[in-house]
DRENNU-252382 format. One record per residue (C-alpha): x negated, y, z negated; residue in three letters; residue number from 1. Coordinates in nm, 2 decimals, decimal comma, always signed. Example, Ala and Ser with C-alpha at 12.3 -4.5 7.8 and 13.67 -1.06 7.14 Angstrom:
BEGIN
(r (-1,23; -0,45; -0,78); "ALA"; 1) (r (-1,37; -0,11; -0,71); "SER"; 2) 
! end
This chain:
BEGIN
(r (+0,00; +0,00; +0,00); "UNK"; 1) (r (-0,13; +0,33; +0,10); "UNK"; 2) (r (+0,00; +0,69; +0,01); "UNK"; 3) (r (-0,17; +1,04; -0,05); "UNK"; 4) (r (-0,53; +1,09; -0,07); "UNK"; 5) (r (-0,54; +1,43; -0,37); "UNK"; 6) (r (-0,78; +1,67; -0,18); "UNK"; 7) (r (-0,71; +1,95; -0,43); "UNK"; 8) (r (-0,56; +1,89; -0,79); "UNK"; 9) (r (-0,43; +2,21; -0,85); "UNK"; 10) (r (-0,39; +2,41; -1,18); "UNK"; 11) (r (-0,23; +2,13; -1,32); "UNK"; 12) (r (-0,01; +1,87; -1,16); "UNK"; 13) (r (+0,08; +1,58; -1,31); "UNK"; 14) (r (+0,29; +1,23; -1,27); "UNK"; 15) (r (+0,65; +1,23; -1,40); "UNK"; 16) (r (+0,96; +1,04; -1,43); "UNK"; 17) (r (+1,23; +1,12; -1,65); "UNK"; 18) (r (+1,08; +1,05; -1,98); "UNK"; 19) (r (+0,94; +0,80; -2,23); "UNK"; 20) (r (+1,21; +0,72; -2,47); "UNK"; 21) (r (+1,31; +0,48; -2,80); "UNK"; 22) (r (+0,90; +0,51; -2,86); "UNK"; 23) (r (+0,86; +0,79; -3,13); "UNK"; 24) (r (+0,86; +0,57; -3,46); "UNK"; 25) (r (+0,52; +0,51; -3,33); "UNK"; 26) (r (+0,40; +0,87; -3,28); "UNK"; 27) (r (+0,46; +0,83; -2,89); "UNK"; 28) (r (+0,67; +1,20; -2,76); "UNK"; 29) (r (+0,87; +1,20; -2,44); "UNK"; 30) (r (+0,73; +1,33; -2,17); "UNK"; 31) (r (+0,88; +1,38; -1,83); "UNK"; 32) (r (+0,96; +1,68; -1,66); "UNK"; 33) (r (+1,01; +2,01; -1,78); "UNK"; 34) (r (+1,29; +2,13; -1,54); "UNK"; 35) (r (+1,49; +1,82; -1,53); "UNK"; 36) (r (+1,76; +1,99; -1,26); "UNK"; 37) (r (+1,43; +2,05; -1,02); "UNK"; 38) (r (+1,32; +1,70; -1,08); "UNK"; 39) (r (+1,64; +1,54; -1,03); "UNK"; 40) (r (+1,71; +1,71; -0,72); "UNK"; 41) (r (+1,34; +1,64; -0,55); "UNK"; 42) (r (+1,42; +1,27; -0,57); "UNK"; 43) (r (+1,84; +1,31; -0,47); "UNK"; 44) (r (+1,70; +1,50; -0,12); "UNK"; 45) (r (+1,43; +1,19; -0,09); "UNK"; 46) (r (+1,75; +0,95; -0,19); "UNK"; 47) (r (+1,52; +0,81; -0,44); "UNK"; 48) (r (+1,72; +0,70; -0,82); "UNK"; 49) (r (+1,68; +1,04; -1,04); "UNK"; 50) (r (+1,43; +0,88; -1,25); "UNK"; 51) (r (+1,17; +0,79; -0,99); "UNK"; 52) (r (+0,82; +0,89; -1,05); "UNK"; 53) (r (+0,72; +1,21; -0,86); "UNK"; 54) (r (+0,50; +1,53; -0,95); "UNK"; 55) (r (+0,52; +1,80; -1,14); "UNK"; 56) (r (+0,28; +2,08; -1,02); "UNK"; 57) (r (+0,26; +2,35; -1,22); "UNK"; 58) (r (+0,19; +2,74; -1,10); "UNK"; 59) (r (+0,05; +2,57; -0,78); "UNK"; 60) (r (-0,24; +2,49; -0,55); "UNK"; 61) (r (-0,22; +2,14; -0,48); "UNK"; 62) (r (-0,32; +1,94; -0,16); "UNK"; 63) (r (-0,27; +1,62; -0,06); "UNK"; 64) (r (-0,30; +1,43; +0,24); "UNK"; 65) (r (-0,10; +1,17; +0,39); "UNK"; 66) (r (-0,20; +0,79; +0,46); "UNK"; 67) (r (+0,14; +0,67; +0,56); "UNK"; 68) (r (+0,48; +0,82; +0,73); "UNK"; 69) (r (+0,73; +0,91; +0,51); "UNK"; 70) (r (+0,96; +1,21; +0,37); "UNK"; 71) (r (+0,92; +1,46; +0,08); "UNK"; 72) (r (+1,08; +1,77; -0,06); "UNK"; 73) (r (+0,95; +2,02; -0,31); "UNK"; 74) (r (+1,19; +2,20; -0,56); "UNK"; 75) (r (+1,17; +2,41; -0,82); "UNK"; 76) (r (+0,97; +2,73; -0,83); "UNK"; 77) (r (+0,89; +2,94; -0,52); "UNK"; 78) (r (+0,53; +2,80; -0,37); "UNK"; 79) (r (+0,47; +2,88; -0,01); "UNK"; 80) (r (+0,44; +2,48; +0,13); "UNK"; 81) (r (+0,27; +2,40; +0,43); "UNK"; 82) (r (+0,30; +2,08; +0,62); "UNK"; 83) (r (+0,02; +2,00; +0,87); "UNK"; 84) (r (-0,08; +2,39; +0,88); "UNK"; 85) (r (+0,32; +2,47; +0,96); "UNK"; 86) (r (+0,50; +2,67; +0,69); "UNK"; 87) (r (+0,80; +2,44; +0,60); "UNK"; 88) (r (+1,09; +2,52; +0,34); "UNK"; 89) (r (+1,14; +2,39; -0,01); "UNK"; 90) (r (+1,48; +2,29; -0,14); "UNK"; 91) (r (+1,51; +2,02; +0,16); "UNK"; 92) (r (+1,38; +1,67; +0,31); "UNK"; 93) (r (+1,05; +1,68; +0,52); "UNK"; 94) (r (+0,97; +1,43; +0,71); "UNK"; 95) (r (+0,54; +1,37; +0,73); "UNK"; 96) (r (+0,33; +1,18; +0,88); "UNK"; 97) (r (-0,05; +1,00; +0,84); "UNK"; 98) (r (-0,29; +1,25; +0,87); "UNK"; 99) (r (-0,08; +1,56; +0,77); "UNK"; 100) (r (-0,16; +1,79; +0,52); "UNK"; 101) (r (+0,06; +1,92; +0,23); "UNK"; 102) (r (+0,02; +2,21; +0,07); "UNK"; 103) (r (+0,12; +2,42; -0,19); "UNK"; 104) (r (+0,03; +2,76; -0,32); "UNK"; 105) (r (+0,07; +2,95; -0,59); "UNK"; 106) (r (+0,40; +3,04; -0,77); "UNK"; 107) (r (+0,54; +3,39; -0,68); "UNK"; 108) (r (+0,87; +3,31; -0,88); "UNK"; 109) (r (+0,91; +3,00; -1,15); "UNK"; 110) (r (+0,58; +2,80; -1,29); "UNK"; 111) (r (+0,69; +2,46; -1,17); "UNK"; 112) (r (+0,79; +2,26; -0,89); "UNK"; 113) (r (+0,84; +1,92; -0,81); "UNK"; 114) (r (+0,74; +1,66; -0,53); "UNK"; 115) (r (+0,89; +1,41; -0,45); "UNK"; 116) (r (+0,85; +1,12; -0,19); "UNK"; 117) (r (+1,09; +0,86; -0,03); "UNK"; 118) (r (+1,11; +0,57; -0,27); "UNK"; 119) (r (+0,89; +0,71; -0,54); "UNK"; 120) (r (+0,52; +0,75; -0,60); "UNK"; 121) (r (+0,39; +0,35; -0,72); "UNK"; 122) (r (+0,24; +0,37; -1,05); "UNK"; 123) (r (+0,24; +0,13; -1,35); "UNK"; 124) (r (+0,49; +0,22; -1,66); "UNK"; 125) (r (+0,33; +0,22; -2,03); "UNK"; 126) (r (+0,60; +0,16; -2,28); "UNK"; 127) (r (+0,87; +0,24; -2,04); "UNK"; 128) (r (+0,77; +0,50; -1,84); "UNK"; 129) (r (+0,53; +0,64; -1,60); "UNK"; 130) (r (+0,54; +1,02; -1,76); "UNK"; 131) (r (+0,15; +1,17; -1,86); "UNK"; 132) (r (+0,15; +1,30; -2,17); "UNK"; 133) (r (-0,23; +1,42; -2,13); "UNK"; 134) (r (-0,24; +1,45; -2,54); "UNK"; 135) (r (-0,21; +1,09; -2,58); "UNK"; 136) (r (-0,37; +0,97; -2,29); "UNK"; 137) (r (-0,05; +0,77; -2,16); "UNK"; 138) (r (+0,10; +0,72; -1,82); "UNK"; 139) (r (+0,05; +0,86; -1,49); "UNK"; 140) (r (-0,30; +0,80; -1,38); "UNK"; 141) (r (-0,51; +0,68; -1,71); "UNK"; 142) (r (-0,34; +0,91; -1,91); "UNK"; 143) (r (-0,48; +1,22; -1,71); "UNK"; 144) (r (-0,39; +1,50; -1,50); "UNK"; 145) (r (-0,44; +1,47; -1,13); "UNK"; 146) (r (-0,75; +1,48; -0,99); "UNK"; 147) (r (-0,98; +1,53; -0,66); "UNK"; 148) (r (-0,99; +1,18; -0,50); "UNK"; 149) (r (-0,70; +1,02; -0,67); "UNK"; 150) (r (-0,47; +0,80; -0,48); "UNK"; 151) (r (-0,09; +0,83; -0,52); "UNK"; 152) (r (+0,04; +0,52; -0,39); "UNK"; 153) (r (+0,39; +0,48; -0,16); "UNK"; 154) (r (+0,59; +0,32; +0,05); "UNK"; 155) (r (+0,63; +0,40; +0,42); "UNK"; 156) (r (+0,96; +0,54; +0,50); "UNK"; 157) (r (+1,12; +0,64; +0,83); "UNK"; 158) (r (+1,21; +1,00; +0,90); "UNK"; 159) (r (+1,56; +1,02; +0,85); "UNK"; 160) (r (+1,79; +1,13; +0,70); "UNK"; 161) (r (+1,67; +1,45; +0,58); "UNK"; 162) (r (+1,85; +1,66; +0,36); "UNK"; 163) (r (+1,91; +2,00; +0,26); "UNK"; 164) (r (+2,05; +2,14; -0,13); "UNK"; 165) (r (+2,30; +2,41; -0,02); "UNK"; 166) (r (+2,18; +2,75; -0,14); "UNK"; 167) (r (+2,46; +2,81; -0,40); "UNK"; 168) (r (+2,31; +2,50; -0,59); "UNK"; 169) (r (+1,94; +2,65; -0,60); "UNK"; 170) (r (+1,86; +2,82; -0,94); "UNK"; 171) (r (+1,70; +3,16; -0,98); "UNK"; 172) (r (+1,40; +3,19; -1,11); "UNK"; 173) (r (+1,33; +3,54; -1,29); "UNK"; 174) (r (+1,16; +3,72; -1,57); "UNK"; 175) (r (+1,39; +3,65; -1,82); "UNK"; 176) (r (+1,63; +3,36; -1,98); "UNK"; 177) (r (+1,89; +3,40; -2,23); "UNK"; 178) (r (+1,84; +3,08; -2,45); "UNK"; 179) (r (+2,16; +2,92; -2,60); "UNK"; 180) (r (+2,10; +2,79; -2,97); "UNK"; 181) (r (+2,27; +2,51; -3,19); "UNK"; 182) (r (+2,18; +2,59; -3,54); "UNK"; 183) (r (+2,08; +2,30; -3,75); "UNK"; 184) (r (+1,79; +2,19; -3,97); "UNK"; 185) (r (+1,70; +2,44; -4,21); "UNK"; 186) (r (+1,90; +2,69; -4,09); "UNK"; 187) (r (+2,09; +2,74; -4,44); "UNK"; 188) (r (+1,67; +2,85; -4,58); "UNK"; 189) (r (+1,73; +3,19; -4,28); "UNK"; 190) (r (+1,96; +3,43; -4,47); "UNK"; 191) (r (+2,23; +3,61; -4,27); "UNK"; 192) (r (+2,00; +3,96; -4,20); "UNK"; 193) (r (+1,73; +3,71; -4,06); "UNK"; 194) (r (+1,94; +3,49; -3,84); "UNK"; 195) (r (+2,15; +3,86; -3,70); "UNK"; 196) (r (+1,72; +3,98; -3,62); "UNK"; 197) (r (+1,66; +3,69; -3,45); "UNK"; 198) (r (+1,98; +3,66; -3,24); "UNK"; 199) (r (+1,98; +4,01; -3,14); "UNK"; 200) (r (+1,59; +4,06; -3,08); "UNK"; 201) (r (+1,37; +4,02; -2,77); "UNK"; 202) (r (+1,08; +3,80; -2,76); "UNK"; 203) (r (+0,81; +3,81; -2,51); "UNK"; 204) (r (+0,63; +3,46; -2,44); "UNK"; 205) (r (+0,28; +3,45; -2,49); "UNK"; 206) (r (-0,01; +3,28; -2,28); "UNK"; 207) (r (+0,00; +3,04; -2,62); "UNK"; 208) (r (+0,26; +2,82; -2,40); "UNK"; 209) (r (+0,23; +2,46; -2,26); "UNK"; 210) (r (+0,42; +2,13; -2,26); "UNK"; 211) (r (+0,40; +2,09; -2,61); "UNK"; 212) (r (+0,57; +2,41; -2,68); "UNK"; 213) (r (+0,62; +2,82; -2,59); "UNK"; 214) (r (+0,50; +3,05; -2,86); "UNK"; 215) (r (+0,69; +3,39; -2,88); "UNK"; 216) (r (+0,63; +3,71; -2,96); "UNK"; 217) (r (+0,86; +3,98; -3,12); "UNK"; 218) (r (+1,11; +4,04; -3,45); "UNK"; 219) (r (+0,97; +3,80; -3,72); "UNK"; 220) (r (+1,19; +3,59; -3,86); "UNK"; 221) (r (+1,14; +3,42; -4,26); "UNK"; 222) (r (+1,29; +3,13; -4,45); "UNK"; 223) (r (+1,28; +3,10; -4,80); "UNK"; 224) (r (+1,14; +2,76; -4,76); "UNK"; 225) (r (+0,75; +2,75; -4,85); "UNK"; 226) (r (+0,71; +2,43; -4,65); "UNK"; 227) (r (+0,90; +2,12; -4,62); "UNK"; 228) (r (+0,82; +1,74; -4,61); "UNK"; 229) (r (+0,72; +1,66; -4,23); "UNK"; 230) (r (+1,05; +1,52; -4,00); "UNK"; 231) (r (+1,12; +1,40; -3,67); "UNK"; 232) (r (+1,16; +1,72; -3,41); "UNK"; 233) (r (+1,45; +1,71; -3,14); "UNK"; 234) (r (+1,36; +1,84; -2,78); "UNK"; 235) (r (+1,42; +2,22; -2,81); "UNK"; 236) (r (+1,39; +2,26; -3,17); "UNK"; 237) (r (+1,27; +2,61; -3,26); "UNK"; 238) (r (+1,00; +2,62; -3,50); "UNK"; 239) (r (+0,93; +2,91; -3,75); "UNK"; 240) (r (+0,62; +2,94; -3,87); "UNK"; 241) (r (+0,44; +3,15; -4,17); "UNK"; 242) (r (+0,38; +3,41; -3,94); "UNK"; 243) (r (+0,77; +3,43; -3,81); "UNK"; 244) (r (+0,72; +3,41; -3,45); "UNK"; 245) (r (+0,92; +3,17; -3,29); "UNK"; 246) (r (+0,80; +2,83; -3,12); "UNK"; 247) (r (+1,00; +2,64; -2,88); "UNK"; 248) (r (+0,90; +2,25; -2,87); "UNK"; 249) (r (+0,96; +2,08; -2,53); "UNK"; 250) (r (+0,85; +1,76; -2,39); "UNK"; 251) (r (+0,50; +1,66; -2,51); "UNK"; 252) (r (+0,60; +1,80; -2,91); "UNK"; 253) (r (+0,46; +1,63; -3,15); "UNK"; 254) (r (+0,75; +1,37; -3,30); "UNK"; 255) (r (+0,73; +1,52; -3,66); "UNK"; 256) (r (+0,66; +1,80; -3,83); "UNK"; 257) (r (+0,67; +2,03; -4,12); "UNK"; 258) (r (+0,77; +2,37; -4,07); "UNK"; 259) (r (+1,10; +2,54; -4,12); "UNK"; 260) (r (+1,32; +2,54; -3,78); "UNK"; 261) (r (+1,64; +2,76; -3,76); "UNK"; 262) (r (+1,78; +2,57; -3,46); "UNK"; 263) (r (+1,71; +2,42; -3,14); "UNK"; 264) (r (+1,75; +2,53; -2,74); "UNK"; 265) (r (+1,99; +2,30; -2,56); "UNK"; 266) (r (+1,81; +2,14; -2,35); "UNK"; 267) (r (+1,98; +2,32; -2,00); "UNK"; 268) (r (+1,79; +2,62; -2,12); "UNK"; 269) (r (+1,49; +2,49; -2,19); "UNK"; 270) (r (+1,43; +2,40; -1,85); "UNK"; 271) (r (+1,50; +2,81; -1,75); "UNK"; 272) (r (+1,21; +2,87; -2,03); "UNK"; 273) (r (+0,97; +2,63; -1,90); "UNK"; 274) (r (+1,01; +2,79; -1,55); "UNK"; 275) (r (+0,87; +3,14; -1,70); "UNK"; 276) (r (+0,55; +3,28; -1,69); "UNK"; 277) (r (+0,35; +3,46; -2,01); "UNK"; 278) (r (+0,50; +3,84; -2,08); "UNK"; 279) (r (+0,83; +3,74; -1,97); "UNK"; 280) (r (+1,11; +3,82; -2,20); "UNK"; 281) (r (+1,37; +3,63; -2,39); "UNK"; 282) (r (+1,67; +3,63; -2,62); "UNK"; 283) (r (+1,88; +3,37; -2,80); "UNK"; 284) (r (+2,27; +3,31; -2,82); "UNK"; 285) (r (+2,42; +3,11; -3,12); "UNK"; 286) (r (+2,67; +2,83; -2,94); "UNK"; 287) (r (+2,83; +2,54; -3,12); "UNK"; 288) (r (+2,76; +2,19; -3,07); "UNK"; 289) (r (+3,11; +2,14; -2,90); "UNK"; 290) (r (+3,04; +2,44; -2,64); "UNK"; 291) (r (+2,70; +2,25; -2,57); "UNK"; 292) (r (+2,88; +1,97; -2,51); "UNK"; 293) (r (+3,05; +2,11; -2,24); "UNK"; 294) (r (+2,82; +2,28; -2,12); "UNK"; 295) (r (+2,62; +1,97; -2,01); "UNK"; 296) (r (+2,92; +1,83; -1,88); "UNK"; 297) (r (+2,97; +2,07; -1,65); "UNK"; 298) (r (+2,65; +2,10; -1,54); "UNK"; 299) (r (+2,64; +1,72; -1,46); "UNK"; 300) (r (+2,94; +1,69; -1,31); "UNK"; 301) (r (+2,86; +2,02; -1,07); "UNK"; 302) (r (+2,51; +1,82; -1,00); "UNK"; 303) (r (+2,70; +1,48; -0,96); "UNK"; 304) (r (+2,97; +1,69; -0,67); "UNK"; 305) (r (+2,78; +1,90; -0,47); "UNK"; 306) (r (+2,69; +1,81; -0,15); "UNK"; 307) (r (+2,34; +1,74; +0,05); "UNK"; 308) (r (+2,38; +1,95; +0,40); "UNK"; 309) (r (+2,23; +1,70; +0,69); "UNK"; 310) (r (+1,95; +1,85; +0,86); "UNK"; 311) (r (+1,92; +1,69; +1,24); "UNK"; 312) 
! end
């Protein structure tokens, strides 16, 4: 089995499926991708399940070349592509061939975009999954980012059908996310002054951001809670350290930990958050548990229903 040869890495691309899950009572964290919509829709255009293993390239500059004939499309944030020296357009099926060149450049709006090929990138699951988490040295390619020289192995694949996500389904990728927040944890140790500052104050995000978590910057925030015994951290929880500033924990969080958390992101947001870049701004909006509910039923559902437009 052949596939692409990596002729330039870029910033920081890495191999992703949907996540590594049931695996944290032994310290392993989840993984995957950070803009699950993005993700999801790379493999629907390639007709691939939503889970399948693709890349996640992150602010750009990657290059592979192809060893075989198949299709891929690229989602996510804005990165001029290039296929075989032509400019080719993102949000839809591409059909390449041995020899050709992909390319992607640097983000001009978002920080992350996702490849994906026809049948999914080959690569051998640890504990589930084929996600890199680069802190634990798990999944993808021995546990690392990609590098100059690797091989990403695939299927050949004919060049139809090719597919296009209609322009009303594509998000927007700007300088600045409203975050919806479920309280929970210690939220009773953030009086009602310090819960009003932090929902109605603006945080910048600092270059201190990475799959782990997104620092902010802005209003501090305090809990009458010194410390607390350490406990296992959902996706999106917001963590409030001594200092006050906020910290969002996303994919590659550690699975416990001790300091006070007021609430967590839902997880539809965190995906807008993960798409910004430092000195963008932010604000969060207190929803219940039943409004998040719905919310990711509609969103699913809208996913599930909308319609690929056939590209001849």
């Amino acid at each position: 089995m052949s596939g692409f040869n990596v002729v330039q890495p870029g910033l920081l691309t890495l191999i992703q499926d949907a996540g590594r899950f049931g695996y944290h009572g032994i310290g392993l964290t989840t993984g995957g991708p950070l803009d699950r919509e993005a993700f999801f829709w790379a493999n629907r255009l390639c007709e691939n399940a939503l889970e399948a293993t693709a890349l996640e390239v992150s602010f750009g500059g990657l290059v592979l070349e192809a060893q075989v004939d198949t299709r891929i499309a690229v989602t996510g944030a804005q990165m001029p592509l290039k296929i075989a020296g032509q400019e080719a357009a993102a949000w839809e099926t591409h059909a390449v061939k041995a020899g050709d060149k992909i390319e992607l450049g640097f983000a001009t709006a978002g920080s992350r975009a996702y490849l994906a090929v026809a049948g999914g990138f080959n690569v051998a699951a640890q504990f589930g999954s084929t996600a890199t988490v680069t802190r634990e040295g798990i999944g993808g390619l021995a546990g690392e980012k990609i590098q100059q020289g690797d091989q990403l192995l695939c299927a050949a694949s004919g060049s139809e059908p090719r597919w296009q996500v209609p322009v009303a389904a594509r998000p927007n990728y700007g300088k600045f996310a409203e975050l919806r927040v479920i309280l929970g944890y210690q939220q009773a140790s953030f009086d009602s002054v310090q819960q009003a500052l932090f929902f109605s104050s603006e945080y910048t995000l600092s270059d201190r951001a990475d799959r782990m978590g997104f620092r902010l910057e802005g209003q501090p925030v305090k809990s009458t809670l010194d410390g607390i015994l350490s406990e296992g951290i959902c996706h999106g929880a917001i963590q409030i350290p001594a200092d006050g500033q906020p910290i969002v924990l996303l994919n590659d969080r550690q699975t416990i930990g001790g300091y006070p958390k007021i609430g967590s992101v839902i997880a539809r947001d965190t995906a807008r958050l993960a798409q910004l870049m430092p000195g963008a701004k932010v604000m969060f909006t207190q929803i219940s548990m039943e409004e998040a509910h719905n919310i990711n039923c509609l969103e699913t559902r809208r996913f599930m229903t909308t319609e690929l437009v056939a590209l001849h």
